[in-house]
KEKE-3310 file (N, C-alpha, C; in steps of 0.2 Angstrom, whole numbers, plus 5000, padded with zeros to 4 digits):
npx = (5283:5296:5308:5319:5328:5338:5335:5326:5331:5339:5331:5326:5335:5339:5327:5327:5340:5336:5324:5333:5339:5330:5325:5338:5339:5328:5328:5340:5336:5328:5338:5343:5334:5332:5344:5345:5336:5340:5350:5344:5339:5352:5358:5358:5361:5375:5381:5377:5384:5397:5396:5397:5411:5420:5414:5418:5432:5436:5432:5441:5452:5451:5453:5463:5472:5471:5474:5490:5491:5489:5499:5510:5510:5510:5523:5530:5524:5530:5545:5548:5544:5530:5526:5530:5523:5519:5518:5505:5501:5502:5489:5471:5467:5479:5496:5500:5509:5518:5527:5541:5539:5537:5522:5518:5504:5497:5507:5509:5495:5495:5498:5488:5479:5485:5488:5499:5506:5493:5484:5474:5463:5451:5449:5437:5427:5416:5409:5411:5422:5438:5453:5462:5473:5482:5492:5500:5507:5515:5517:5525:5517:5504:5494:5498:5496:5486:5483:5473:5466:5460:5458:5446:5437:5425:5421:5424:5415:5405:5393:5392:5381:5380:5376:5379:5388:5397:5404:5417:5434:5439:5449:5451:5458:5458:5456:5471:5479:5477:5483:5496:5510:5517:5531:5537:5545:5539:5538:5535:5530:5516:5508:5495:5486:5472:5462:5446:5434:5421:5414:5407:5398:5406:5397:5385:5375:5360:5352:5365:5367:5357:5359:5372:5375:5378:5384:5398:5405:5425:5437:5455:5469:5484:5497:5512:5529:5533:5544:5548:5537:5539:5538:5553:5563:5578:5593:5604:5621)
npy = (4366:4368:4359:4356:4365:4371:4376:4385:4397:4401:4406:4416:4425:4428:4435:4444:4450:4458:4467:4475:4482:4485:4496:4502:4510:4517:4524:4533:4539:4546:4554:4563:4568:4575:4583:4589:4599:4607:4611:4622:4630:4635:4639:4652:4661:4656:4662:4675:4679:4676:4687:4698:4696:4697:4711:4717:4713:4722:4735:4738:4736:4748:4757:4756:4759:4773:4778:4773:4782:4796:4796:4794:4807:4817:4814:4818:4830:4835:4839:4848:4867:4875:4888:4887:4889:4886:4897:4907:4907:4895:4890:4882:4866:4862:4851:4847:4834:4832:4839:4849:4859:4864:4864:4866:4862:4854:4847:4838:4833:4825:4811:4805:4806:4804:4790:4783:4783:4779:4768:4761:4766:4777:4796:4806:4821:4822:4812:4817:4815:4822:4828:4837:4849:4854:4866:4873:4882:4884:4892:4893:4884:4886:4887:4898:4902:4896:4887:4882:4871:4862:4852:4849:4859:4864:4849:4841:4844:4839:4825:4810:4809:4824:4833:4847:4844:4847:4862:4865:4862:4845:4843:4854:4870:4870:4857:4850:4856:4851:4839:4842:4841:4842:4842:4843:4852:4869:4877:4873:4867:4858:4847:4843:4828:4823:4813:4810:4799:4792:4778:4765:4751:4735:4720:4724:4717:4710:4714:4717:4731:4734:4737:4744:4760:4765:4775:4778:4788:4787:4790:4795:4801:4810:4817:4827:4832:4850:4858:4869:4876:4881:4895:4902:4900:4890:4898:4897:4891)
npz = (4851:4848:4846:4853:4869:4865:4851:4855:4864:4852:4842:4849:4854:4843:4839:4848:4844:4832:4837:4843:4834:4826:4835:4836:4827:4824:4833:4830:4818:4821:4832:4819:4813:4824:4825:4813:4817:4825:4821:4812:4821:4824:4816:4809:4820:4821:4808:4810:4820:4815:4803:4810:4819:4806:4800:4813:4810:4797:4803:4814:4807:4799:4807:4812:4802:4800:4813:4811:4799:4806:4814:4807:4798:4809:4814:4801:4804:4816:4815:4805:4801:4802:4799:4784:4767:4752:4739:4736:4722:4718:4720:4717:4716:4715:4717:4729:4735:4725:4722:4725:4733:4751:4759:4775:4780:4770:4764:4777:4776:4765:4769:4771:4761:4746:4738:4738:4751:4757:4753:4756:4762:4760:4759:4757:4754:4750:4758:4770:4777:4785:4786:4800:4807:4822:4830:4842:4854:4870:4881:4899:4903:4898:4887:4873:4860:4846:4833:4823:4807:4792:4780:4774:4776:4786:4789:4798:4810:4808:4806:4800:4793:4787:4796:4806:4822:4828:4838:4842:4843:4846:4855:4867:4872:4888:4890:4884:4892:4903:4903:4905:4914:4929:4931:4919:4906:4905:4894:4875:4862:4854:4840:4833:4825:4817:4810:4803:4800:4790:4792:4781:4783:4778:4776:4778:4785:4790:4806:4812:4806:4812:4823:4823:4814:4799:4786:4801:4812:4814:4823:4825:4831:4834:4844:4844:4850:4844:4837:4831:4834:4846:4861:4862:4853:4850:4848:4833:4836)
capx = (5284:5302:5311:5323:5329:5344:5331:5321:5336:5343:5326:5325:5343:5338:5321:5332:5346:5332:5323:5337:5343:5323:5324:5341:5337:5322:5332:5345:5331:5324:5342:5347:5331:5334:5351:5344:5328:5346:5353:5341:5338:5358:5364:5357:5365:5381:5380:5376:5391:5404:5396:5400:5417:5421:5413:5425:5439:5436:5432:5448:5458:5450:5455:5472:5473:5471:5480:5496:5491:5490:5506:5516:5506:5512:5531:5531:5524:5534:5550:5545:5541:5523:5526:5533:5520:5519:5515:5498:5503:5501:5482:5467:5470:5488:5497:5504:5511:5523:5530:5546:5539:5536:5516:5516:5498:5494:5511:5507:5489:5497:5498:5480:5476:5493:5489:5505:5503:5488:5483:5467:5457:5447:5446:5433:5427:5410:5408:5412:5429:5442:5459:5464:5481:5483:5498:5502:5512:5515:5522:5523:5512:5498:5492:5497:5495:5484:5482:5468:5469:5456:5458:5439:5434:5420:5418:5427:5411:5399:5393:5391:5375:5380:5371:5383:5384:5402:5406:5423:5438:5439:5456:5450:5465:5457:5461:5476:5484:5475:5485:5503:5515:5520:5537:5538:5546:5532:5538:5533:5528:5515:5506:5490:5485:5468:5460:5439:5434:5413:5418:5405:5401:5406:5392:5378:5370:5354:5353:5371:5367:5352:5363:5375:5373:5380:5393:5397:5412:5430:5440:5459:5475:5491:5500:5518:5532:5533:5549:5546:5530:5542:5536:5555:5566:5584:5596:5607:5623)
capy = (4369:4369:4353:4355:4372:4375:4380:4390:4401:4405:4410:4421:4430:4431:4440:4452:4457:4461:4471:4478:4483:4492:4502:4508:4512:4523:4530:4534:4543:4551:4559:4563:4573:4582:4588:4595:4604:4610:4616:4624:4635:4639:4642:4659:4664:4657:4667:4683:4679:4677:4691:4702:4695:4699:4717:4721:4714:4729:4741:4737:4735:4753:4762:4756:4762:4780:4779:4774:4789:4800:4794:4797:4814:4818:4813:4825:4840:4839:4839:4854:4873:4875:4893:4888:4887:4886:4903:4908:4904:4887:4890:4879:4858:4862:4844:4844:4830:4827:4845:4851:4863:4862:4870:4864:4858:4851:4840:4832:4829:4820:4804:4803:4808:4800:4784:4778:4783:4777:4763:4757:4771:4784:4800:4809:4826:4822:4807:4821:4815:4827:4828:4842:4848:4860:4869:4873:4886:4883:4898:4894:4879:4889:4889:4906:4900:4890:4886:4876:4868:4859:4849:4850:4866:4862:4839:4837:4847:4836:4817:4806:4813:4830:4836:4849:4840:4850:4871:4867:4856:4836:4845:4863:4870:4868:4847:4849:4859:4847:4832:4843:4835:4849:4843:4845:4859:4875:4880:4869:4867:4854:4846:4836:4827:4822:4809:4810:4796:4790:4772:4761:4741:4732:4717:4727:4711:4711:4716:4720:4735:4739:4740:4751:4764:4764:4775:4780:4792:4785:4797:4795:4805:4808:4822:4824:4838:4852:4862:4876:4880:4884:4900:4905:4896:4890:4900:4892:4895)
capz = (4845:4848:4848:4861:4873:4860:4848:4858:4864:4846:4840:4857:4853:4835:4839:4853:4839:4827:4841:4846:4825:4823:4838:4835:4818:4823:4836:4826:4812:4828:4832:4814:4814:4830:4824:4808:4819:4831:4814:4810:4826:4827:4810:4810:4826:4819:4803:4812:4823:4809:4800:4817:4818:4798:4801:4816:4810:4793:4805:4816:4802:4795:4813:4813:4796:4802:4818:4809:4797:4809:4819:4800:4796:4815:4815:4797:4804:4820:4811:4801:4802:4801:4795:4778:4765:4747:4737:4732:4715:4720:4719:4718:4714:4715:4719:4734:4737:4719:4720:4728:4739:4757:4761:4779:4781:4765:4763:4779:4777:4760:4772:4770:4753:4742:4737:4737:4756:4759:4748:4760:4766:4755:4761:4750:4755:4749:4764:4775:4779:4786:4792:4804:4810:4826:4830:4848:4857:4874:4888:4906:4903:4895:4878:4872:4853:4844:4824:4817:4801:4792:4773:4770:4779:4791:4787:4804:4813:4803:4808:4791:4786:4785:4803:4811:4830:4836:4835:4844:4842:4851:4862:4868:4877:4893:4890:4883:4897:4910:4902:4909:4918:4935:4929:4912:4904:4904:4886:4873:4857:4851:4833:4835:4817:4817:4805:4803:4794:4788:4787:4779:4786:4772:4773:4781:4788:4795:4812:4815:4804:4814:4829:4823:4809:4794:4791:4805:4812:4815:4824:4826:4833:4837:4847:4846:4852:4838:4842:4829:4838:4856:4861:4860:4847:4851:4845:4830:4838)
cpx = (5292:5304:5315:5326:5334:5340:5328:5326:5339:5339:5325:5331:5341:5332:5324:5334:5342:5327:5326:5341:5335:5325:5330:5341:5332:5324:5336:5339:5330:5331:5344:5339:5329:5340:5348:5338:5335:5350:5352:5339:5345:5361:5362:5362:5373:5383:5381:5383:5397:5403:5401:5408:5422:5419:5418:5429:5439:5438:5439:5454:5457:5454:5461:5475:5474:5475:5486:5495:5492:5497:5511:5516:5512:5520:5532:5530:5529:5541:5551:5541:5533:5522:5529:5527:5521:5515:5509:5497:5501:5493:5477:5470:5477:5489:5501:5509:5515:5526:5536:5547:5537:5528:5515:5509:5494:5500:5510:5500:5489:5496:5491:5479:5480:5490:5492:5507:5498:5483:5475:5462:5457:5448:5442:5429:5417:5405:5409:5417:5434:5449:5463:5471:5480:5490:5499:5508:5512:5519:5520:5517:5505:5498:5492:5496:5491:5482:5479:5470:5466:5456:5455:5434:5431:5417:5419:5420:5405:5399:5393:5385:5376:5379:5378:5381:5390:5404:5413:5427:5440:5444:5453:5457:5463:5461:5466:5482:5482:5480:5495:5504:5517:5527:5539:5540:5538:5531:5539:5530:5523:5512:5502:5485:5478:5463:5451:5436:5427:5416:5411:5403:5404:5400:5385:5373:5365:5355:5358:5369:5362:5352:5366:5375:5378:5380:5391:5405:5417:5435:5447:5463:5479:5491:5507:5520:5532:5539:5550:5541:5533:5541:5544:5561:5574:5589:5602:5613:5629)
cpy = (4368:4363:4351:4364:4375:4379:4387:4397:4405:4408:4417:4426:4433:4437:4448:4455:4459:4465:4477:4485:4490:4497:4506:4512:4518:4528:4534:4540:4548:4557:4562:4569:4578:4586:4590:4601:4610:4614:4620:4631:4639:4643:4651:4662:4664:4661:4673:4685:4682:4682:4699:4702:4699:4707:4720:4721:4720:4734:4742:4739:4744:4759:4762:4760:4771:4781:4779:4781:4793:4801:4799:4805:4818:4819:4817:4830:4839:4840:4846:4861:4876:4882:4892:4886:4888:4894:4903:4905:4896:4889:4884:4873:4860:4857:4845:4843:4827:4833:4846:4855:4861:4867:4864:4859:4853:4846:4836:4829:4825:4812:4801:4804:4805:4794:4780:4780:4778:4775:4760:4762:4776:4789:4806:4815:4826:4816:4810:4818:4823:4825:4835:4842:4854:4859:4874:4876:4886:4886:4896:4888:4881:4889:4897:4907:4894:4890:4880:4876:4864:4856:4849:4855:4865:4855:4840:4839:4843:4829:4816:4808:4821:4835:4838:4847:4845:4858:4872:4862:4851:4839:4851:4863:4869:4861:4845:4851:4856:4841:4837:4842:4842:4846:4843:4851:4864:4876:4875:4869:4857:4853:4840:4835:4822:4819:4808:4806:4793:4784:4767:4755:4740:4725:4720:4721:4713:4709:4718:4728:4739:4742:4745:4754:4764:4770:4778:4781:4788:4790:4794:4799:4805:4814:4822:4831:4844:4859:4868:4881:4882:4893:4906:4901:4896:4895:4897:4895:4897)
cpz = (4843:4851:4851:4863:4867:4853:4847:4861:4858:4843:4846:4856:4847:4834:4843:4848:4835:4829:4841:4840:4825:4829:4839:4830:4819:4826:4833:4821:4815:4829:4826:4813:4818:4828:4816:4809:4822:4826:4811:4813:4825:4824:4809:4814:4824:4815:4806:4818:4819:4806:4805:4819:4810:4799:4807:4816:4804:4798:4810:4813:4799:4801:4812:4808:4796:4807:4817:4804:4801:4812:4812:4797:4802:4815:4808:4799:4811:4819:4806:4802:4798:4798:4787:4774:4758:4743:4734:4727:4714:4717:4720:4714:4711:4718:4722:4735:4732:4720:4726:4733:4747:4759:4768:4781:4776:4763:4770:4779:4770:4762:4771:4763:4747:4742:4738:4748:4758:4754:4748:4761:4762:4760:4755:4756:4756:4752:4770:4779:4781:4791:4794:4810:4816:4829:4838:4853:4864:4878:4896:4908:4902:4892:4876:4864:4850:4836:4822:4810:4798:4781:4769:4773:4785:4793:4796:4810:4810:4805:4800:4790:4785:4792:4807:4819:4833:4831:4839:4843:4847:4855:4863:4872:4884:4895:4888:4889:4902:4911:4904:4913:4922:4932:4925:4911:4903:4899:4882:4867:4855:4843:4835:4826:4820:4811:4807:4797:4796:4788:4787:4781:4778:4771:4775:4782:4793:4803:4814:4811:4806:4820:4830:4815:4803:4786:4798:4805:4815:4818:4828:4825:4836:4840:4849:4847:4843:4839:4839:4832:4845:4854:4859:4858:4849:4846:4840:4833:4832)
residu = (UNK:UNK:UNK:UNK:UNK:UNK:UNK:UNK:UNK:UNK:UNK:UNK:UNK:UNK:UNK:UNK:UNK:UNK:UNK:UNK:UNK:UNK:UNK:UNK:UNK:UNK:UNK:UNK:UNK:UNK:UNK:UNK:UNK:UNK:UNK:UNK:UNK:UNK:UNK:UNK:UNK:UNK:UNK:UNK:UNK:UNK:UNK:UNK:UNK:UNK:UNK:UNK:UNK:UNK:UNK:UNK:UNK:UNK:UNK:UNK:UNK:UNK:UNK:UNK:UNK:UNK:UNK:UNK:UNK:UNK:UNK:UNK:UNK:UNK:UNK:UNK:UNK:UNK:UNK:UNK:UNK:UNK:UNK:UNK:UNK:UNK:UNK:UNK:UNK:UNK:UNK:UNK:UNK:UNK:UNK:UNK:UNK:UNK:UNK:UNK:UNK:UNK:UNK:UNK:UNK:UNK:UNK:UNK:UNK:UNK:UNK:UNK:UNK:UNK:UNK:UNK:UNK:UNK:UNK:UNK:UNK:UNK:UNK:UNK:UNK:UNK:UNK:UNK:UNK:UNK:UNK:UNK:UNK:UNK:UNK:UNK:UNK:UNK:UNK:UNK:UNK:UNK:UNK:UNK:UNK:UNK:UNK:UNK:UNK:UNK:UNK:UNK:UNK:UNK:UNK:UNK:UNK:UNK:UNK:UNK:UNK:UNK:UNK:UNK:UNK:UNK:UNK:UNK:UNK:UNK:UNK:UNK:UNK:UNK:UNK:UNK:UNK:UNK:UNK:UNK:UNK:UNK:UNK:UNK:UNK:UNK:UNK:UNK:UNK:UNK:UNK:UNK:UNK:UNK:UNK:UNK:UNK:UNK:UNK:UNK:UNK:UNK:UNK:UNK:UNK:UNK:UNK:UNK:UNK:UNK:UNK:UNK:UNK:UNK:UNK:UNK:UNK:UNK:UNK:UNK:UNK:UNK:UNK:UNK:UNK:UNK:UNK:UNK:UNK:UNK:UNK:UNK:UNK:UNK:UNK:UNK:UNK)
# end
């Protein structure tokens, strides 16, 4: 059929490379519809990933947002006689935080509520937020004074649906006098500023959302020296 060997080899190479052309061809089809079967299994998984990533960095971003309030709320009242308050007169939606007077618990819990403070984080009464100040006298390394202090009355006592879960406050003086130092001065005054905040996911993605509740409670504070609160008050001299 083939009139000499030079033939029969080039026809032989020609059939190989045209062999070799189909079955990478199919293979090739074959993997290009494995990686859209593989695509198809993962891309969920990644989404639900990214979604969880994007969900904690808010939530991160929303805690910090309180913890720095807190810290700022904090360094105002320790600096300040927590006996000084605005008079009666003041009354009901009296502003605070534009006026020239000093009402100890209501201009530092301004850090929270001022806009111009706090630009990121609602606090709303009607989400059961609350921010709480305690005011702390310290004799002999005993709490012989204590003054709660609460923005929205009872929130901080309430989870995000409303359901009273606590009838005493997250520091009892037990745990506070447990965290003194035997070498610390005995007389002391403290101010611990307390941020309770409902905070919302923002994409509420299926299954992250099934995991964790939504809102759910955020709970940041600070605790700093409060030198007005000393059982007994340096003398000006």
């Amino acid at each position: 059929m083939f009139p000499n060997n030079g033939d029969f080899v080039f026809f032989s190479e020609t059939m190989l490379k045209l062999f070799k052309k189909t079955l990478l061809n199919k293979l090739s089809q074959k993997k290009q519809g494995q990686s859209f079967v593989e695509l198809a299994l993962i891309l969920p998984l990644l989404l639900i990933m990214l979604a969880g990533m994007v969900e904690v960095a808010f939530l991160m971003f929303a805690y910090l947002t309180a913890l720095d309030l807190s810290r700022e709320a904090a360094r105002f009242a320790s600096a300040r006689d927590y006996k000084v308050q605005l008079p009666a007169s003041g009354g009901s939606g009296y502003d605070y935080c534009t006026d020239d007077s000093l009402h100890y618990y209501y201009d530092s819990a301004c850090f929270f509520t001022d806009d111009e403070f706090n630009p990121f984080l609602e606090f709303d009464p009607a989400k059961y937020d609350d921010v709480t100040i305690t005011v702390l006298t310290i004799a002999n390394s005993t709490i012989t004074e204590r003054r709660d202090w609460s923005l929205y009355g009872d929130n901080w006592q309430k989870d995000c649906d409303g359901n009273i879960v606590r009838s005493s406050p997250f520091f009892s003086n037990a745990d506070i006098q447990n965290k003194f130092s035997s070498v610390a001065p005995g007389d002391r005054g403290l101010v611990i500023v307390e941020a309770w905040v409902c905070y919302n996911l923002i994409l509420n993605f299926p299954i992250i959302s099934d995991i964790t509740p939504s809102p759910f409670r955020l709970h940041a504070y600070t605790i700093m020296p409060a030198p007005e609160a000393l059982p007994t008050p340096t003398p000006i001299p």
